[in-house]
N, C-alpha and C positions, 0 to 999 in steps of 0.2 A: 504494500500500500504506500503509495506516494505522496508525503504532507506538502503541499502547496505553500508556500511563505506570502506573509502576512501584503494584504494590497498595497499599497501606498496612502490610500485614503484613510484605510484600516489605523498605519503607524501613524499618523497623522491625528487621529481622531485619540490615539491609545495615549501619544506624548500631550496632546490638549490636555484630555482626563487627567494624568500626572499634576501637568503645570495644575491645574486648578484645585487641585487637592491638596498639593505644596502650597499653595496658596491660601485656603481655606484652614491648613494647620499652622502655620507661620502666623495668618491674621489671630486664629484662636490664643496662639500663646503670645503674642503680642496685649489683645485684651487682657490678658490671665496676668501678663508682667506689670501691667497698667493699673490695672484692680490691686495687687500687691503693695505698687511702690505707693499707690495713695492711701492703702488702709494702714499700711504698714509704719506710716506716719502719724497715726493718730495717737493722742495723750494713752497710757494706757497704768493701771495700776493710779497709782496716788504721786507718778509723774511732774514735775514744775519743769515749766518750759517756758523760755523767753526767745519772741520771735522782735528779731530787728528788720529793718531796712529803711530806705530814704521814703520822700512821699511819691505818693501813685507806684508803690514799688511791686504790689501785692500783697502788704505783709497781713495785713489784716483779714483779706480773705481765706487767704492760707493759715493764720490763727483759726479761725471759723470748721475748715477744715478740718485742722485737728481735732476739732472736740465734736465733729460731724456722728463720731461712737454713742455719744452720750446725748440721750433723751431730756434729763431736765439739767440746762446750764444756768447758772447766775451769771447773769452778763452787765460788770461794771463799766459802766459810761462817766466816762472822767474828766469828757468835756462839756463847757458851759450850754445850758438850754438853749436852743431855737428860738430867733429873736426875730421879730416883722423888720428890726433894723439891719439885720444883715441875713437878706437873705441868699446869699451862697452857702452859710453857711449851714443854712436851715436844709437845702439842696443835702450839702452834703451827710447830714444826721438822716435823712429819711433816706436816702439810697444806702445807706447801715441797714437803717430797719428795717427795708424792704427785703434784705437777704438773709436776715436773720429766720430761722423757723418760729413757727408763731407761739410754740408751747416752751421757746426758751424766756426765764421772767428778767426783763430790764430792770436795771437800777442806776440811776444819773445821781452819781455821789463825788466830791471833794473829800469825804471821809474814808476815802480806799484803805486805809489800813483796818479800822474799826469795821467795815465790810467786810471785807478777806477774814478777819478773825471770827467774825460771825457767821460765814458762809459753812452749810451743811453739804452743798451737793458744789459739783466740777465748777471752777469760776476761770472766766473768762477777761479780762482788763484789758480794757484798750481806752487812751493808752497813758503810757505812762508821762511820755511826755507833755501832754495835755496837762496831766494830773500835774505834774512840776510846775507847769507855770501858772495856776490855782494858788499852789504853793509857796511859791516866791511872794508872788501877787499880797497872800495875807502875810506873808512876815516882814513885807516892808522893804522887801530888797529892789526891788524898782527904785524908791528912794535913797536906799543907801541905810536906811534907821539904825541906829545902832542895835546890835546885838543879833543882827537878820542872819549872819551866817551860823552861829550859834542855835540860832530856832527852826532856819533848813535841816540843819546837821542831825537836829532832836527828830525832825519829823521823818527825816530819808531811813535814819537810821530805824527806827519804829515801823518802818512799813521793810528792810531790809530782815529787820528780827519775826516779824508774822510770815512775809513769804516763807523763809526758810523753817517755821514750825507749819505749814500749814497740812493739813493731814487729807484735803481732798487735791484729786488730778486740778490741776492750775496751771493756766498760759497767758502770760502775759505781750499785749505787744508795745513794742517802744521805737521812737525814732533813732535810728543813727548817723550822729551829728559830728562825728569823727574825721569826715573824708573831704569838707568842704574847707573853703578858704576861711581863716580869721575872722570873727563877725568886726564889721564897722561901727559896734555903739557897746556901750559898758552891759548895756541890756542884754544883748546877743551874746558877748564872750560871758556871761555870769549865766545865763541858761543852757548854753553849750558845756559848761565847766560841770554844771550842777548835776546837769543829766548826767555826759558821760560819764560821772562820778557813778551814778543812783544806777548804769545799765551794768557797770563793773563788780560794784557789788552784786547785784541780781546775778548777774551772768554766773559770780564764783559760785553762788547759793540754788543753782537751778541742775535739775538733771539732763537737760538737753538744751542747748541754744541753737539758733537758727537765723542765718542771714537769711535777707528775702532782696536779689538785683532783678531788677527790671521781671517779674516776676518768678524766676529762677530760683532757687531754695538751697543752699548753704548748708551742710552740718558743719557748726562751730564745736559741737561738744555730744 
């Protein structure tokens, strides 16, 4: 009996099949690899996690992310209220809130440390650097008052000592103000100084840091 080899159309149609099936398994573990690195990133266990970057970096959504695991988050808002006088900035609070899940409970506090200590479930702070300049703002250091860097130092230092007890997963995110030029007014280099003071601590007291460039993600730690 004489096997006749395969037609032309036949190899043809047999190598397409291949190709599409390499193809269809490649896409699969590409999904598979995808689904991974993004869960694989989430807060897990009782975790602290400080996420940086400059603005419009991604940091914030990629904070969000991470705690995307967890069902009920406390989510501290550290920047001032929505105002009819500045409304970009009121733009900017509701496109937050718009991305936020609706069963996670807000809270718009200047008392971030006394929150973090009270927090029972996964908390959330964004951000820090907001929060700082609240902070300057009342101990008088815009003006210079005596005794302003003394009552930063009380307050940075109290919200440094609660991060590092705090007993539920926590992500904080914060500007980083490290890469730019000298600021041009006593205002700018004392906020710059102050932060990267408050991110340096965080960062030693945290179990995971995380750059965030142009939406790209960083392990620092």
């Amino acid at each position: 009996m004489t096997v006749s080899s395969p037609t032309p159309w036949r190899r043809a149609a047999t190598a397409d099949l291949r190709r599409r099936l390499t193809d269809l398994a490649a896409g699969r573990l590409e999904a598979g690899a995808a689904l991974l690195r993004r869960y694989g990133r989430r807060v897990q266990g009782n975790g602290r996690t400080l996420v940086l970057g400059g603005v419009r970096s991604g940091k914030s959504r990629h904070a969000e992310e991470l705690m995307a695991g967890h069902r009920h988050v406390l989510y501290l808002a550290t920047g001032l209220p929505p105002s009819a006088d500045d409304p970009e900035w009121a733009s900017r609070i509701a496109a937050h809130r718009a991305r936020r899940p609706p069963y996670w409970r807000t809270v718009e506090t200047a008392d971030l440390t006394g929150a973090l200590r009270e927090a029972r479930a996964p908390v959330l702070i964004d951000c820090l650097g907001t929060w700082v300049s609240r902070v300057l703002d009342e101990v008088g250091a815009w003006q210079q008052e005596d005794g302003w860097q003394q009552r930063v130092d009380e307050r940075l230092q109290a919200f440094v000592d609660t991060w590092q007890a705090t007993t539920v997963p926590a992500v904080a995110v914060t500007n980083e103000v490290g890469s730019g030029v000298v600021p041009g007014t006593v205002s700018g280099r004392i906020f710059r100084d102050v932060l990267g003071s408050l991110n340096t601590a965080v960062a030693a007291n945290s179990d995971t840091v995380r750059l965030v460039v142009a939406g790209r993600m960083l392990d620092l730690r």
